[in-house]
C-alpha positions as CSV (number, residue, x, y, z in Angstrom):
1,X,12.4,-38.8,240.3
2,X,14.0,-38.5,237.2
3,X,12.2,-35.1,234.9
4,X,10.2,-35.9,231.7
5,X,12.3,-33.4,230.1
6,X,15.4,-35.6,230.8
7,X,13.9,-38.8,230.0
8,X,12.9,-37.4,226.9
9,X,16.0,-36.2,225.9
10,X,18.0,-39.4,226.8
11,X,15.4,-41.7,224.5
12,X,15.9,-39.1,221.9
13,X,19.4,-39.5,221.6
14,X,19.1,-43.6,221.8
15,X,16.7,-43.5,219.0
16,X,18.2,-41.2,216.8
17,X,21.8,-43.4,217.1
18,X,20.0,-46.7,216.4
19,X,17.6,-45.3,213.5
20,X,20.7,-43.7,211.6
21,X,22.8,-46.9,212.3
22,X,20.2,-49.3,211.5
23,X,18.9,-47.4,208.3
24,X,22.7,-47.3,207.0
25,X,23.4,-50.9,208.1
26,X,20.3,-51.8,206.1
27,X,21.6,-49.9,202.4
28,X,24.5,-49.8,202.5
29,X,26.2,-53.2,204.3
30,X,29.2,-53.3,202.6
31,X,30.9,-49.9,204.7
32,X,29.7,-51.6,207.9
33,X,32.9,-50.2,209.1
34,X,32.1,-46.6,209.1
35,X,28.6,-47.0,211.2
36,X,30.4,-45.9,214.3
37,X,31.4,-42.2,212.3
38,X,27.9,-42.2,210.5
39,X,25.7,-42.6,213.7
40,X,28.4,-39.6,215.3
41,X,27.6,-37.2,212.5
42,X,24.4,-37.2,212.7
43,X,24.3,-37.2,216.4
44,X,26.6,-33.7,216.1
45,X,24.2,-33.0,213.5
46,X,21.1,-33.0,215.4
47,X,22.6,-31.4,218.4
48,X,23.7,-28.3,216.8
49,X,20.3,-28.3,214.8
50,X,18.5,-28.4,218.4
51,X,17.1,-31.6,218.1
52,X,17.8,-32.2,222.0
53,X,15.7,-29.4,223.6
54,X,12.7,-29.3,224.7
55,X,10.2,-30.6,222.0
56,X,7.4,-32.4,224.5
57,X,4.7,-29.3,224.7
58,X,5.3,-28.0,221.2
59,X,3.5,-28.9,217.7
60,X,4.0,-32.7,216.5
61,X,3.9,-30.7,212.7
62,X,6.4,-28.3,213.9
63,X,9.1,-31.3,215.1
64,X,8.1,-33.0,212.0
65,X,9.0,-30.6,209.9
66,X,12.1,-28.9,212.0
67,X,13.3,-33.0,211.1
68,X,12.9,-32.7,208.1
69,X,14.5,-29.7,207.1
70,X,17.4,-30.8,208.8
71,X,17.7,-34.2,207.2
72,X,16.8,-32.7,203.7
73,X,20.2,-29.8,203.8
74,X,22.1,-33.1,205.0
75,X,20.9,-34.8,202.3
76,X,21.8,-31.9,199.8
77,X,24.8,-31.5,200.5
78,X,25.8,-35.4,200.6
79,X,24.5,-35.8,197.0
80,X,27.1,-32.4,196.2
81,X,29.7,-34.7,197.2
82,X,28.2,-37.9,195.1
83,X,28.3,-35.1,191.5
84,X,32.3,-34.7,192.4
85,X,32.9,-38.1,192.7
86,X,30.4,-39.7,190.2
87,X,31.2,-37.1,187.1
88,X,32.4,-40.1,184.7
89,X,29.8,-42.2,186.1
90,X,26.3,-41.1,185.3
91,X,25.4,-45.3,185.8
92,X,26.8,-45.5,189.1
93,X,25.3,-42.2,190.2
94,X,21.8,-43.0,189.8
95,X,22.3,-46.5,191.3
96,X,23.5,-45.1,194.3
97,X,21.6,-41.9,194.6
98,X,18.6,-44.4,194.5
99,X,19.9,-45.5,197.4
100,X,21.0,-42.8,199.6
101,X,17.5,-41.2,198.7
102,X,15.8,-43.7,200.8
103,X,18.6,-43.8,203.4
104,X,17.5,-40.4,204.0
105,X,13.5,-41.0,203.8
106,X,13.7,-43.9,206.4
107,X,16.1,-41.8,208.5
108,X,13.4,-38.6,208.4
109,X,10.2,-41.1,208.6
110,X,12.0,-43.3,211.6
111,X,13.0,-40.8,213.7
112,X,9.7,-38.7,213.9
113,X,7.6,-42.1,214.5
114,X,9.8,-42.1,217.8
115,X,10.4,-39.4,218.3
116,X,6.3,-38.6,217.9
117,X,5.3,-42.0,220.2
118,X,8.3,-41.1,222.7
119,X,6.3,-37.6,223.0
120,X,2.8,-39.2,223.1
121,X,3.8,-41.6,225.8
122,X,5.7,-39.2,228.5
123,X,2.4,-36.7,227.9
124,X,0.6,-39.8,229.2
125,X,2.6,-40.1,232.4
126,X,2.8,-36.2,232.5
127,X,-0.8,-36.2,232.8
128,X,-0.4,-39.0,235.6
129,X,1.6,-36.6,237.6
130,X,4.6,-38.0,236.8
131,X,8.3,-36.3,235.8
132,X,7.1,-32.6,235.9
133,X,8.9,-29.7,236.9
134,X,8.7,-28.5,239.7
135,X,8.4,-24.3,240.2
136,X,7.3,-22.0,242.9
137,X,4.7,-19.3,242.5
138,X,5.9,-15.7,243.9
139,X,3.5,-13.5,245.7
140,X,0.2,-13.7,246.9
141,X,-2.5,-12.8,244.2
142,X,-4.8,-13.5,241.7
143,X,-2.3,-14.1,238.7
144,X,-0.6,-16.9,241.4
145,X,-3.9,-17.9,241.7
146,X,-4.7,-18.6,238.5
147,X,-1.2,-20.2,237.3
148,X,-1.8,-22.1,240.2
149,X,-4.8,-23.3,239.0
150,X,-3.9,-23.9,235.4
151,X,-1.2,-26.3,236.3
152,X,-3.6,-28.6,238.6
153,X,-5.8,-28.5,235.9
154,X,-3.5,-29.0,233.1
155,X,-0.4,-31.6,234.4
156,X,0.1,-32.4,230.7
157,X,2.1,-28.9,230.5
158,X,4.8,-30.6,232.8
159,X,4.7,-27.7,235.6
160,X,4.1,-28.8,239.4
161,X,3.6,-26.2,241.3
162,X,4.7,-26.7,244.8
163,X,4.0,-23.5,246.7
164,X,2.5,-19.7,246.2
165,X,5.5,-17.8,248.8
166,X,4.3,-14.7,250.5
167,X,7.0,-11.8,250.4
168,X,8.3,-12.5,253.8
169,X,9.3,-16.2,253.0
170,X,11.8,-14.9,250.0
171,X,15.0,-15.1,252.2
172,X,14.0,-19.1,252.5
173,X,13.8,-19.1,248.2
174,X,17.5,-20.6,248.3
175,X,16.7,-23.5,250.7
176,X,13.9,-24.3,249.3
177,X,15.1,-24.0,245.5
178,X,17.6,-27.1,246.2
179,X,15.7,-28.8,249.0
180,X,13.1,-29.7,246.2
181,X,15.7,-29.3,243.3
182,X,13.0,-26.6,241.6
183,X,13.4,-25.7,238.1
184,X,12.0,-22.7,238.1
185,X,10.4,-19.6,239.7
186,X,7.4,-17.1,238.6
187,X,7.3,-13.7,240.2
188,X,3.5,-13.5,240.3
189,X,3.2,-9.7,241.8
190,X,0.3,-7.5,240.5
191,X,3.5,-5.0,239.9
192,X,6.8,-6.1,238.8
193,X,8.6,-3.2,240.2
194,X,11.9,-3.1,239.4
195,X,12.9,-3.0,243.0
196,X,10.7,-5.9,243.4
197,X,12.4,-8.1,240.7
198,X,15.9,-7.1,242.0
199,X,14.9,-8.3,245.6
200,X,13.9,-11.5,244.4
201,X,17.1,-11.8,242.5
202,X,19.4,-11.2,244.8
203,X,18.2,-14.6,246.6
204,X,17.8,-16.8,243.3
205,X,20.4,-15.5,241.0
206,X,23.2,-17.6,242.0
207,X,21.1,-20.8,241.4
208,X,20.4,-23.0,238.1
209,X,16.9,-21.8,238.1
210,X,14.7,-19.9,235.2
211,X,12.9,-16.8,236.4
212,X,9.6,-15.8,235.0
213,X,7.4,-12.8,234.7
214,X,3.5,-13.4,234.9
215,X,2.5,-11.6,231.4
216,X,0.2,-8.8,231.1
217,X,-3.3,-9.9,231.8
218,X,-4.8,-7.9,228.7
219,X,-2.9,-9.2,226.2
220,X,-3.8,-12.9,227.6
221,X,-7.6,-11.4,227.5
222,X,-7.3,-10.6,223.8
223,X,-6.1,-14.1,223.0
224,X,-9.9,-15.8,224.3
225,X,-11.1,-18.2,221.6
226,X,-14.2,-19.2,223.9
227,X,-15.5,-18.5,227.3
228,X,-14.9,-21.3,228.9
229,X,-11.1,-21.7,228.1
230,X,-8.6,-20.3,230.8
231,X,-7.0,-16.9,230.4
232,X,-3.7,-18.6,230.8
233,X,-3.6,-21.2,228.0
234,X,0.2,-22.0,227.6
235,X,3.3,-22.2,229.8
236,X,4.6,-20.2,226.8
237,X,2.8,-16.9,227.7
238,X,5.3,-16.8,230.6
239,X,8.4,-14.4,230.2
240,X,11.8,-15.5,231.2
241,X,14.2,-13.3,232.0
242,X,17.9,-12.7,232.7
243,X,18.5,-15.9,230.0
244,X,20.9,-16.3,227.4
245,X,19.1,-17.1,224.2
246,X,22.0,-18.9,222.4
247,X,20.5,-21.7,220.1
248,X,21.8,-25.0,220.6
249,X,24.3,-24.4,217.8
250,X,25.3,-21.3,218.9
251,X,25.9,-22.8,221.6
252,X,28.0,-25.7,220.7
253,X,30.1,-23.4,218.7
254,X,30.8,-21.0,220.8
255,X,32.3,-23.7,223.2
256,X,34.4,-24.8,220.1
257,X,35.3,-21.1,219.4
258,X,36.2,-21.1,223.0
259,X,38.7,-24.4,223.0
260,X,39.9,-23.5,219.8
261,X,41.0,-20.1,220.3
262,X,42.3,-20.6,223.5
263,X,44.6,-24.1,222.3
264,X,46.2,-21.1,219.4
265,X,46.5,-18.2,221.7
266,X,48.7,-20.3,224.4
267,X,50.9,-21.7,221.9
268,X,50.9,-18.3,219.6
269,X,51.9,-16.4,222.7
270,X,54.4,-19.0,224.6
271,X,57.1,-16.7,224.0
272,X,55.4,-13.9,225.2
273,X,54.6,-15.6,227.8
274,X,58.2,-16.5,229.3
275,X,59.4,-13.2,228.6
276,X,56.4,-11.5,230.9
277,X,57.2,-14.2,233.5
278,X,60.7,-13.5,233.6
279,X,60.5,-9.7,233.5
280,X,58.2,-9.9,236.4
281,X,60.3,-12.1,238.8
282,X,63.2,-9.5,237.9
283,X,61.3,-6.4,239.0
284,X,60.1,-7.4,242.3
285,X,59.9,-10.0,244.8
286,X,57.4,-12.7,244.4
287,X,55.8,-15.4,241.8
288,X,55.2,-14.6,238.2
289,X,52.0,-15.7,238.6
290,X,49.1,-15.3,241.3
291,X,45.6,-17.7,241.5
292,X,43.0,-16.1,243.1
293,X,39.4,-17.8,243.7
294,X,36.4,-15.8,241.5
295,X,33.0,-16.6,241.3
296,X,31.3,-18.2,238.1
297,X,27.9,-19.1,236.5
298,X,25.5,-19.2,239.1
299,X,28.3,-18.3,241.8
300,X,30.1,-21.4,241.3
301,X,34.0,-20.4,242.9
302,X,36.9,-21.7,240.6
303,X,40.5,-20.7,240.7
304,X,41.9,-17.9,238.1
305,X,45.5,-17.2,237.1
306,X,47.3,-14.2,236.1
307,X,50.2,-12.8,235.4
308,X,51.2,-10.7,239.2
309,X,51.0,-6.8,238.4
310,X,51.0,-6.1,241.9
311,X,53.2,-6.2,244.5
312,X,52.9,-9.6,247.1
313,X,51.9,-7.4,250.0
314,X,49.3,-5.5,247.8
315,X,46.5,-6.5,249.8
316,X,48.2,-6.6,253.0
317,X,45.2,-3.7,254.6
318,X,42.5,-6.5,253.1
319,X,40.3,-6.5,249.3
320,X,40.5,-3.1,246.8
321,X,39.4,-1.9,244.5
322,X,42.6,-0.8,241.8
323,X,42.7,2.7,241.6
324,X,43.9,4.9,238.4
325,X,48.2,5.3,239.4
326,X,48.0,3.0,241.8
327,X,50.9,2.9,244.0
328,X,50.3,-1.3,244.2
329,X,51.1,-1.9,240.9
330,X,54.4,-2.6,239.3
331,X,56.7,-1.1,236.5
332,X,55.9,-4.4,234.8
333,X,52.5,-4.6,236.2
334,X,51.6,-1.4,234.7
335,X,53.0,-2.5,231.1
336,X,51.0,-5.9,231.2
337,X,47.8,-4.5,232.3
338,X,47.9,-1.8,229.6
339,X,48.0,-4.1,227.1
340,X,46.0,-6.7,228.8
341,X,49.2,-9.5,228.9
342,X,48.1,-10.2,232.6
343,X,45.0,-11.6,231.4
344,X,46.7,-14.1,228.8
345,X,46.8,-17.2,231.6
346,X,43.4,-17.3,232.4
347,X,43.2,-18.9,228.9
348,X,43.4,-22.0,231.1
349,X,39.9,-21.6,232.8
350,X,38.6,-21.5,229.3
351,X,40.2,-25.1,228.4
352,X,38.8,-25.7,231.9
353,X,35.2,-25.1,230.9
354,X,35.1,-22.3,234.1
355,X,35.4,-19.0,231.8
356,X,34.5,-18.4,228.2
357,X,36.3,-16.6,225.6
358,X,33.6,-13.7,226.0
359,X,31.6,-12.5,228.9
360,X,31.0,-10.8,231.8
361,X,34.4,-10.4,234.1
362,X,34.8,-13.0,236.5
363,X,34.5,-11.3,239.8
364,X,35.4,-12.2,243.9
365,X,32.9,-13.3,246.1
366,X,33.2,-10.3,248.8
367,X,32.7,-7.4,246.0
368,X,29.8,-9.2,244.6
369,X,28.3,-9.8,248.3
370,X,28.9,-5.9,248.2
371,X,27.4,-5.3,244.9
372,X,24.7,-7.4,245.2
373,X,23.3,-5.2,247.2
374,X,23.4,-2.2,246.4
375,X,23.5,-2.4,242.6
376,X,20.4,-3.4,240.8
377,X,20.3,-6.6,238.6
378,X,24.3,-6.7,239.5
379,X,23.6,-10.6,240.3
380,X,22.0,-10.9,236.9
381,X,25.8,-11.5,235.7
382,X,25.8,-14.9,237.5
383,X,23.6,-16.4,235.0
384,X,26.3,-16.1,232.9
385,X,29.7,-17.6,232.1
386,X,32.5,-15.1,233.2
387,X,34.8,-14.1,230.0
388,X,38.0,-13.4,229.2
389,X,37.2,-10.5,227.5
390,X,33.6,-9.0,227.1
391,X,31.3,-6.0,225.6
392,X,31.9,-4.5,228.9
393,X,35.7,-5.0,228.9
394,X,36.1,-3.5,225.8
395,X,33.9,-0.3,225.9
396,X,34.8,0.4,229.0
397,X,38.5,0.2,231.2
398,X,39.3,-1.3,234.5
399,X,36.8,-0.5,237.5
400,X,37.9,1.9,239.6
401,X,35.2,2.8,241.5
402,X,31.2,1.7,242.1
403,X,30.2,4.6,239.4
404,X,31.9,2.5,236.9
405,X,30.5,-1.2,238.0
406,X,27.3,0.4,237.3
407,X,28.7,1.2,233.9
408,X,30.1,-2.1,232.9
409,X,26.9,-3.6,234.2
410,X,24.9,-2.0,231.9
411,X,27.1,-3.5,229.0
412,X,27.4,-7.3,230.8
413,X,23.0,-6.8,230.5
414,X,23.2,-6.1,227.1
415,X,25.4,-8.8,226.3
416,X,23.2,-11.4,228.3
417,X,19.8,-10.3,226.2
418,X,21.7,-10.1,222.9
419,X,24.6,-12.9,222.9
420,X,25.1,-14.3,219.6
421,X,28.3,-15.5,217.4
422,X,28.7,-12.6,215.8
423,X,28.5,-10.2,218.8
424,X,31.3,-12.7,219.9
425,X,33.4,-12.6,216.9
426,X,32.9,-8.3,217.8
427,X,33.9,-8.2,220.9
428,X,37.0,-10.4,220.0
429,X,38.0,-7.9,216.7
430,X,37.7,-5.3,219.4
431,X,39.6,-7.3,221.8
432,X,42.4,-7.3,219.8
433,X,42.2,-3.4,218.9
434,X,42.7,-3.1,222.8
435,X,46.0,-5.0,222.9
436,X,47.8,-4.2,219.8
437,X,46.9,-0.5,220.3
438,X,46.9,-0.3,224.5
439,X,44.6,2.6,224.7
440,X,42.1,0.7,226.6
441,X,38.5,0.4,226.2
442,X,36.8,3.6,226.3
């Protein structure tokens, strides 16, 4: 059964394409030609504005006016084009400013109306049981209780609860997450002990589900408006963690950033490049290059290359950890790494879409079976895109040991509750102090 939240995304985007292709159609027929690139602009437009998250359980004034903000800087800056091209033609200007005026106004008044009925009609078959998400309630107690209760009472808030799991069904999480393609989990204990979060982590980390914390009760209790009103009102009281809070812009660029930057630094680098492949087939037997399988968002395996800095038979007595003077590394190995060259072909997991300019290293699947388990929150780093470079790469040098895992991880948390452009565009100056200098992160 297909989700609410996808159906209303997907009439969203149909609506908003034929509103701003019928509305320009309507004033201006004579550049018929250009609806295709009109109706794309906006489209872009709204989807960096987050016009294509969730909007169902929030305020009808607050879309309304999240529209219209949107549509009113568009309009702006289109009429600071019209002054440039109209200054010898005050006549002309008004005419057509006329014009684009109301092009605007239907576009803003169009696309709520849908967007406002679209809304009113999937709360109708929300509360008819019908495209809700589904999540699982964790622990047996009174908060589970009461969520539990809420949601049966209140289907319009789009959350089906399937099951309250005692503590001894947790290793079963991971079956039953994508046996009933669950959205998302609450950890309901009366304590969220940090030992208690971390167990139900390691079971749920590597999936595509959100993880919740039950607020604190009091602060729900100061919220009663009357008596007869349930202590927990809105879906919105719950608090997700382990998420990356990148708006839907920041989002979109940082994907572009990532392309971009990636496209400049193969070709700005190509002779580099051939140099550091040659130098390494003179030096010692074997490939220039080695692939290697690492784990990705939500422990998805892909396939990483890198320039060898090892000797083939480096491995030969199974995985290790690289070890400060390690005998295993070449002359040229030891050269590359210091100035991070080694790193420069994984450029092509980033065109892939596997790896991001910034984020947490990608790491194998046996050392984070290891680390899983004895490192708290280490499988937090799964709900992340693995990176290139990182906040963690660059404040601190190559692991060597568990002590400095533990390090990094801290840095990698940071990063997850704090990722924005501009702590991008840091860790890439950074970044670049690394390599030109070769001192390492410190």
């Amino acid at each position: 059964m297909i989700r609410a939240s996808t159906l209303e995304k997907i009439l969203f985007i149909i609506f908003d394409c034929l509103v701003s292709a019928a509305c320009f159609l309507m004033l201006f027929p004579k550049y018929s030609d250009f609806t295709a690139l009109v109706v794309l602009i906006w489209f872009l437009i709204f989807m960096c504005s987050g016009f294509y998250r969730r909007w169902l359980l929030d305020s009808r004034t607050a879309h309304v006016m999240h529209i219209l903000k949107v549509v009113c800087i568009v309009y702006c800056f289109a009429v600071a084009m019209m002054l440039g091209h109209y200054e010898l033609n005050i006549h002309g200007f008004f005419n057509d400013i006329i014009r684009i005026t109301g092009y605007f106004f239907f576009v803003w008044f169009l696309i709520s109306c849908f967007r406002l009925l679209i809304c009113g009609f999937l709360r109708i078959f929300l509360k008819r049981g019908w495209g809700a998400d589904c999540i699982l309630l964790l622990g047996q107690t009174n908060e589970a209780e009461e969520y539990s209760h809420l949601f049966r009472k209140n289907p319009q808030l789009g959350k089906k609860v399937l099951a309250i799991i005692e503590e001894n069904e947790y290793p079963e999480l991971p079956n039953l997450i994508k046996k009933h393609n669950v959205q998302a989990i609450v950890i309901a204990h009366r304590s969220s002990s940090e030992k208690k979060i971390n167990e139900i982590l390691y079971w749920v980390a590597h999936l595509p589900v959100q993880v919740y914390l039950v607020p604190n009760l009091w602060e729900c209790a100061k919220n009663f408006k009357t008596s007869h009103q349930p202590m927990l009102v809105h879906t919105k009281e719950l608090q997700e963690i382990f998420v990356m809070n990148l708006l839907p812009w920041q989002a979109t660029i940082k994907r572009i950033m990532d392309i971009t930057i990636a496209i400049f630094l193969l070709v700005f680098t190509s002779p580099l490049l051939l140099l550091t492949a040659i130098a390494i087939k003179l030096d010692s037997r074997g490939p220039a290059f080695y692939k290697q399988q690492r784990i990705g968002l939500y422990s998805r395996p892909f396939t990483i290359y890198k320039f060898r800095s090892m000797y083939i038979d480096a491995e030969k007595d199974g995985p290790q950890w690289a070890k400060k003077n390690d005998s295993r590394i070449t002359k040229v190995g030891k050269i590359i790494r210091k100035f991070r060259i080694d790193e420069i072909p994984q450029l092509l997991c980033v065109l892939k879409g596997n790896m991001s300019m910034v984020g947490p290293r990608p790491e194998r699947e046996v050392f984070i079976e290891e680390l899983r388990k004895t490192i708290p929150f280490y499988a937090s780093r799964l709900k992340m895109k693995p990176g290139l470079t990182g906040w963690a790469q660059v404040r601190h040098h190559y692991d060597n040991d568990i002590e400095d895992v533990k390090i990094k991880l801290g840095y990698d948390i940071y990063y997850l509750s704090n990722a924005s452009i501009l702590l991008d565009i840091q860790i890439l100056i950074r970044t670049i102090y690394v390599v030109l200098t070769g001192k390492g992160a410190q």
